[in-house]
C-alpha positions in Angstrom: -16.8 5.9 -7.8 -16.2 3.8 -4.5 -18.9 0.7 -3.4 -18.4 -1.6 -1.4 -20.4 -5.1 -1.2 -19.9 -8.4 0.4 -19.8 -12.0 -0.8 -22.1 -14.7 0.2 -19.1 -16.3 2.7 -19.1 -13.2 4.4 -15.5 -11.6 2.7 -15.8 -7.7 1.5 -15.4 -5.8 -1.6 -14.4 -2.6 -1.5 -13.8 -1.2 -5.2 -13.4 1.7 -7.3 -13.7 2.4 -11.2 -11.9 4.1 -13.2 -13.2 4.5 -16.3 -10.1 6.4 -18.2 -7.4 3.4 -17.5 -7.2 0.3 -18.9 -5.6 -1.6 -16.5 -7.4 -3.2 -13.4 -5.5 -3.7 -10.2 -6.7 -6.7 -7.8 -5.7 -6.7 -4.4 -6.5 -9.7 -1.2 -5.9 -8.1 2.3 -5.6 -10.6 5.3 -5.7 -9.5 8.4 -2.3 -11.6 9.2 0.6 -9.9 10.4 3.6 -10.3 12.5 1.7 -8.9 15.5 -1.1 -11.9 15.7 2.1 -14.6 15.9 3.5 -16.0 19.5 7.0 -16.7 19.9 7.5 -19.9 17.9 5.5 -18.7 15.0 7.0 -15.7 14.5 7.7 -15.3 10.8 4.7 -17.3 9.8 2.4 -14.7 8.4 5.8 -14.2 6.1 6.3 -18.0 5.6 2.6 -18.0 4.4 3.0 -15.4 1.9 5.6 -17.1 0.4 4.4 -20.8 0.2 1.0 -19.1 -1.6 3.4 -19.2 -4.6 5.0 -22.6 -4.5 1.8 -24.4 -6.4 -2.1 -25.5 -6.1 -4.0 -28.4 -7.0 -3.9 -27.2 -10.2 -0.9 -25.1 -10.7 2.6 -25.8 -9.9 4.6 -22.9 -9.1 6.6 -22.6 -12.6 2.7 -22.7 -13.9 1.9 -19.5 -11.6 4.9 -17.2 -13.4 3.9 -18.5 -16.7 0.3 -17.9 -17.0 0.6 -14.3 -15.2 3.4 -13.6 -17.4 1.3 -14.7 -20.6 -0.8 -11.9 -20.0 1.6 -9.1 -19.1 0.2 -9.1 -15.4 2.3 -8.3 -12.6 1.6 -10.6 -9.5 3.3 -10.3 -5.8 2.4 -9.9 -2.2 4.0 -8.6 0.7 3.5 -8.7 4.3 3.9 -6.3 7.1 3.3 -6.1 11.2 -0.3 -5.9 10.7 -1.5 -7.3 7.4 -0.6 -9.2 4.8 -1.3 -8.6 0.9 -1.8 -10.9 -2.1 -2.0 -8.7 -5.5 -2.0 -8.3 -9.4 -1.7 -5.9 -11.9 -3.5 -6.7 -15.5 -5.0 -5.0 -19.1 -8.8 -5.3 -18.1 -9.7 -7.7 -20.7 -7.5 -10.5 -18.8 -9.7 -9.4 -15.5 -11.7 -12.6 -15.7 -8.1 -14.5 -15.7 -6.6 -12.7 -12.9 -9.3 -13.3 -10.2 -9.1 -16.7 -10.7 -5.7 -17.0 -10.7 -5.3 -14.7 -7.6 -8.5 -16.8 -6.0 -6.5 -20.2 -6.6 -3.2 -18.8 -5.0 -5.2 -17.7 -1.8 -7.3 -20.3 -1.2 -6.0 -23.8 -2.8 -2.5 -24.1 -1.6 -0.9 -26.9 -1.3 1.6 -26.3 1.1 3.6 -29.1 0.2 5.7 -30.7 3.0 9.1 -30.5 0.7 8.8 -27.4 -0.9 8.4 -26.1 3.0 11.3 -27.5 4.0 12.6 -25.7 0.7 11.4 -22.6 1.4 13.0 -22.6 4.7 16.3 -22.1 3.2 15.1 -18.8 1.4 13.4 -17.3 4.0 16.4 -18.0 6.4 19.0 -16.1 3.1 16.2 -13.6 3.7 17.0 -13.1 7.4 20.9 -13.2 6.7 20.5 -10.6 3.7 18.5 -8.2 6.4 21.3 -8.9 8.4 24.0 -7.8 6.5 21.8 -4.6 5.3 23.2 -2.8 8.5 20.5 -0.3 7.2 17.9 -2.3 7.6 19.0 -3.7 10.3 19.2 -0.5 12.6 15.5 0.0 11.7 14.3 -3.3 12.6 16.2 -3.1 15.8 15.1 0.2 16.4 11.6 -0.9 16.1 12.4 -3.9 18.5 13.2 -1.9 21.3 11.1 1.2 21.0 8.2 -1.6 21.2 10.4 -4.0 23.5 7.2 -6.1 25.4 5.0 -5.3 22.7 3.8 -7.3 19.3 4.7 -5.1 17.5 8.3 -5.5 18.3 8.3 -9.0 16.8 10.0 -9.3 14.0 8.0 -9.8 10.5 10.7 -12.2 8.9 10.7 -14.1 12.2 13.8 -15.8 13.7 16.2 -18.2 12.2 15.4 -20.4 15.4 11.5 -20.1 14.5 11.7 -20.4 10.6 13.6 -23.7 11.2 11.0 -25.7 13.2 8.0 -24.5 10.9 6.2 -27.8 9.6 2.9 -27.9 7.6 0.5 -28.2 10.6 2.0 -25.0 11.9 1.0 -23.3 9.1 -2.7 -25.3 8.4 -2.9 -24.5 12.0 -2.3 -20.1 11.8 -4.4 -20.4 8.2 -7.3 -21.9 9.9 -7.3 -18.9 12.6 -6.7 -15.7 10.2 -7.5 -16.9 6.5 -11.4 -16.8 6.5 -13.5 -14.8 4.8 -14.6 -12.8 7.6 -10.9 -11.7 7.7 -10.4 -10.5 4.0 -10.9 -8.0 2.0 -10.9 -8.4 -1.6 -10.3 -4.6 -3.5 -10.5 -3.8 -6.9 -9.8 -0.2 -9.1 -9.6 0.4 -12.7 -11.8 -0.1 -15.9 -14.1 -3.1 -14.8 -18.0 -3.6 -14.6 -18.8 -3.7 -10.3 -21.4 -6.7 -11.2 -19.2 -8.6 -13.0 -16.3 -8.7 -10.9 -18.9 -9.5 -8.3 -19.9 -12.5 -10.1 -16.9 -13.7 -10.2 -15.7 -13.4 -7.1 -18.8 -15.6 -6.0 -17.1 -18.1 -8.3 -14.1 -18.4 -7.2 -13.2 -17.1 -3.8 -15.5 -19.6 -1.8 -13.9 -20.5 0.9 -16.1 -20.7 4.6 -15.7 -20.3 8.1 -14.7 -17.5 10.5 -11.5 -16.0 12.5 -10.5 -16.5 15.9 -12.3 -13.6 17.7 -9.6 -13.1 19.9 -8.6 -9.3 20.4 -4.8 -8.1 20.3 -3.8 -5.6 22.4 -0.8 -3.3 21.0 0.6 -0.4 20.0 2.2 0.4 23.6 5.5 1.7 23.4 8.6 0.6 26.0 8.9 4.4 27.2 12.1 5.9 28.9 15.1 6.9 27.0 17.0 4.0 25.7 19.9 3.2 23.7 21.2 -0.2 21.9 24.5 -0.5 20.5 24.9 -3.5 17.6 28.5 -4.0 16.8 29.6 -4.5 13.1 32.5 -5.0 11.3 31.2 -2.5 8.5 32.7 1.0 7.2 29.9 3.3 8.2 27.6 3.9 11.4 23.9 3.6 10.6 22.6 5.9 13.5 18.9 6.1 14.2 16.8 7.7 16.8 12.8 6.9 17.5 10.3 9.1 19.0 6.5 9.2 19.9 4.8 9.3 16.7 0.7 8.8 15.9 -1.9 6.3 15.1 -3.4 6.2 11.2 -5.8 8.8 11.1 -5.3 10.5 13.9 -5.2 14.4 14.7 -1.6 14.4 14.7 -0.9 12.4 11.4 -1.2 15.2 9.0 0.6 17.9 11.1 3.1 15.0 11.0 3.6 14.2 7.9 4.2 18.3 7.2 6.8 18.5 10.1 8.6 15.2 9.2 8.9 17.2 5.4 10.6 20.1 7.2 13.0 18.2 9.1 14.1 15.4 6.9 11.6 14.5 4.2 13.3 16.2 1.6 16.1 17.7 -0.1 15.4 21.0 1.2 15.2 19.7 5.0 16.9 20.6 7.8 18.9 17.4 8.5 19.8 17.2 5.1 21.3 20.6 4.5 23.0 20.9 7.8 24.4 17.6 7.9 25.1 16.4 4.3 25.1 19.8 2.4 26.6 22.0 4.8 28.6 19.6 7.1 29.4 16.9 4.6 29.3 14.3 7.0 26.6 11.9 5.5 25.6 10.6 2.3 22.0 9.1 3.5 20.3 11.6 6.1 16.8 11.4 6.7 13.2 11.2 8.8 10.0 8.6 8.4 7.0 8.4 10.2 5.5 5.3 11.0 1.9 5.0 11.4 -0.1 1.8 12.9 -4.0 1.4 13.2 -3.0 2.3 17.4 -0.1 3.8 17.6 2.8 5.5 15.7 6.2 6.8 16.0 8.9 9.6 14.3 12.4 8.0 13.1 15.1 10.1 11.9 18.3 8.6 10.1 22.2 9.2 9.3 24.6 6.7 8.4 28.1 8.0 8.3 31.8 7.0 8.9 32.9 5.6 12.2 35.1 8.4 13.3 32.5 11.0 13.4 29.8 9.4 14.4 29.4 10.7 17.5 29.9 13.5 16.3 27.0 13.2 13.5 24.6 11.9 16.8 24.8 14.8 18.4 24.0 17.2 15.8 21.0 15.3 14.9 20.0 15.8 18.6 20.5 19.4 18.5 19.1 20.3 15.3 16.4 18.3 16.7 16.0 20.0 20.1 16.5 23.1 17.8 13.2 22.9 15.8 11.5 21.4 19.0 11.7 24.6 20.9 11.3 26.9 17.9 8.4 24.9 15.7 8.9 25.5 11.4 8.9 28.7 9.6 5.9 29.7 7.4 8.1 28.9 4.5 9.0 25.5 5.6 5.1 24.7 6.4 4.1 26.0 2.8 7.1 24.1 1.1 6.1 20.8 2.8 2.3 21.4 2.1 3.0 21.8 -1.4 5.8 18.8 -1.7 3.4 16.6 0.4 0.1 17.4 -2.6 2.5 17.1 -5.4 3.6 13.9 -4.1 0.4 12.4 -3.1 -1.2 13.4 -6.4 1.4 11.7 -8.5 2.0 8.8 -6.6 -1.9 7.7 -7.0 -1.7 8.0 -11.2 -1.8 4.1 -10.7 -5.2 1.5 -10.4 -2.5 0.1 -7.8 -2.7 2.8 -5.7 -5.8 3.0 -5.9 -6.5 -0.3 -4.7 -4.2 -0.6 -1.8 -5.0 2.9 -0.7 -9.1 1.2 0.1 -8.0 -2.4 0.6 -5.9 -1.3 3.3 -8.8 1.1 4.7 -11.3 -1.3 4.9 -9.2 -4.3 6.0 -8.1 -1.9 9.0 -11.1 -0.6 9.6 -9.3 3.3 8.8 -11.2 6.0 7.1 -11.0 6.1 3.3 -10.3 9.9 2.5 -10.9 11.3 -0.9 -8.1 13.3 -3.2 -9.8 16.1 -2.4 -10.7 15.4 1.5 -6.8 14.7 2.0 -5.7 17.5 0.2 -7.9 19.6 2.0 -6.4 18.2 5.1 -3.0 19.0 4.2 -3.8 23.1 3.4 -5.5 23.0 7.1 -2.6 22.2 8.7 -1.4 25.3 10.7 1.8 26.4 12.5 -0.5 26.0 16.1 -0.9 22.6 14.6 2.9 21.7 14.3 3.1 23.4 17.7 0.5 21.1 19.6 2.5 17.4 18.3 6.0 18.9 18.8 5.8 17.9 22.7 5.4 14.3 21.5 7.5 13.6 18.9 10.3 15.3 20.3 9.9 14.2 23.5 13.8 13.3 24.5 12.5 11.3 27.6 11.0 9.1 25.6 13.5 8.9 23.1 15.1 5.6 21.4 18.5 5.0 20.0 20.0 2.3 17.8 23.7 2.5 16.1 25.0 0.2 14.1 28.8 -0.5 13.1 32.4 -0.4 15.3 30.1 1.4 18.2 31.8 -0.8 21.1 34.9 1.2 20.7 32.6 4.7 21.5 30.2 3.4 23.8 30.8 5.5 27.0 30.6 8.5 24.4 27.4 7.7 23.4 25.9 6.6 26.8 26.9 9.7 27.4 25.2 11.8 24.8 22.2 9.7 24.6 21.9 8.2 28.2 23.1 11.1 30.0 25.5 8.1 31.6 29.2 8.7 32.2 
């Protein structure tokens, strides 16, 4: 069963029980991403996330990792373009302890002035490890200049440049805009009584006061076919090509998610066993979709020796332009449907799940679906439906390309292919 409710200061509970687990998973969504940073606090949101962790007025950080290790809990965060999370994972009898701990974290940190400076050293290894994860690296770049102009093209680590001048009033100053009640959601699943954990979030999550109420616009992608090159002294090219995707729960999102299985969501997919299985000419050969709360977009993926990468580039394109003209087969569309329930099921045999799946619903302000509702969306899907998104995601004038590796050396061949540029 899923309630919602809302605390005195104005933050909302969203929650679901689950009466047949023992664990209860605790989740704190803040409406704090990259894309609410300007140039010189890019990386903040990030910075934030990790200085939560360093110690409060009554914990010091070596504190934190004992106590939630005392009780078997599990306690991290992350933070992406549009949000950032705080959660834990405990047996519910140690709920009482959790919410207090994961209260203390969120709203009593000390930010102290050394351990900033501290930080700033691992957030900027952090930066040079994405760096030489040329991976990575080709979908972060990608990302940057299919949304070149737009927030979302900012980086969520931020900038060596931008890490390095952080001090504490930069981040009192980005907590006192996006850290208020009004801009949290606090989401709970697993065994637990609703009152209870009601109670004692009253207790303990008291901060006050309310967000900027400025809106950001984004979501708008650079258009045009473009292509950037990053040279590296590394064996393989990472090659990656970006096209017009769709927003979260959108009309095109579940159509999607069925056509990215048939062309390189899985083993049995069309880049994979033309490029790896029958070609050998990859290891690592796949597609992603990438959904925002305004936008979207379709990536697919190859990294592969130097020598044939051009090669590998262009029959990505034309098994690309292959399916674009000729949609899936019926066996394809009931493959994916099945792969896409099986998956889905299994993956939410977790309170975890659970609770990020509606913390990140109502934080968003996206529709929560049930099992059933989604599943139910995935058998509607049709092959009209994969039909009516194919002129958007595999739109080649609209296209984006990144490679990464000794690309310098092939560059007129690949303005070529991808450019149309001699």
């Amino acid at each position: 069963m899923i309630f919602k409710d809302k605390l005195r200061n104005g933050m909302r509970i969203v929650g679901e029980t689950m009466e047949n687990y023992r664990s209860v998973s605790i989740s704190v969504w803040v409406r704090a991403g990259s894309i609410y940073e300007n140039a010189d606090e890019s990386g903040v949101s990030h910075f934030i996330e990790h200085m939560l962790f360093k110690g409060t007025d009554k914990r010091s950080a070596g504190d934190i990792a004992a106590e939630i290790d005392a009780i078997g809990g599990n306690l991290n965060a992350f933070t992406s373009k549009e949000c950032t999370c705080f959660y834990v994972k405990v047996l519910d009898e140690n709920m009482p302890k959790a919410v207090e701990m994961l209260a203390d974290l969120v709203c009593n940190s000390k930010l102290d002035a050394e351990d900033i400076e501290r930080e700033k050293g691992v957030i900027l290894e952090e930066i040079s490890m994405n760096e030489d994860s040329p991976e990575d690296l080709a979908h972060e770049t990608l990302c940057q200049v299919f949304y070149e102009g737009d927030p979302l093209a900012g980086p969520v680590l931020g900038t060596a440049d931008s890490v390095s001048s952080f001090t504490r009033d930069t981040l009192i100053k980005y907590m006192s805009r996006r850290y208020r009640p009004d801009n949290m959601v606090l989401a709970v699943a697993g065994n637990f009584d609703p009152e209870t954990f009601k109670m004692l979030a009253e207790q303990y999550f008291s901060g006050s006061g309310c967000a900027e109420n400025k809106e950001i616009v984004y979501g708008k992608p650079a258009g045009g076919r473009r292509l950037r090159l990053v040279e590296k002294d590394i064996e393989q090219t990472h090659i990656c090509f970006a096209f017009n995707g769709f927003p979260s729960e959108s009309e095109g999102q579940y159509p999607l998610f069925i056509f990215n299985n048939a062309i390189g969501g899985s083993m049995s997919s069309r880049l994979f066993q033309s490029i790896r299985e029958d070609k050998g000419m990859a290891y690592s050969v796949y597609s992603t979709p990438a959904f925002f709360t305004t936008t979207g977009y379709f990536t697919l993926y190859a990294g592969t020796g130097e020598r044939q990468a051009v090669e590998v580039a262009r029959l990505m394109m034309d098994e690309y332009r292959k399916i674009s003209g000729e949609g899936i087969k019926l066996s394809e569309l009931d493959r994916s449907k099945n792969q896409l329930k099986s998956g889905y099921v299994m993956g939410r045999e977790s309170t975890s799940a659970h609770a990020s799946s509606i913390g990140r619903a109502e934080l968003l302000g996206i529709a929560e679906l049930s099992e059933e509702q989604i599943i139910a969306k995935i058998n509607e899907v049709t092959p009209d439906d994969i039909r009516k998104i194919l002129p958007t995601v595999c739109d080649f004038d609209n296209m984006t390309a990144v490679l990464v590796g000794r690309v310098s050396k092939y560059a007129d061949q690949l303005n070529e292919l991808i450019l149309g540029k001699k």
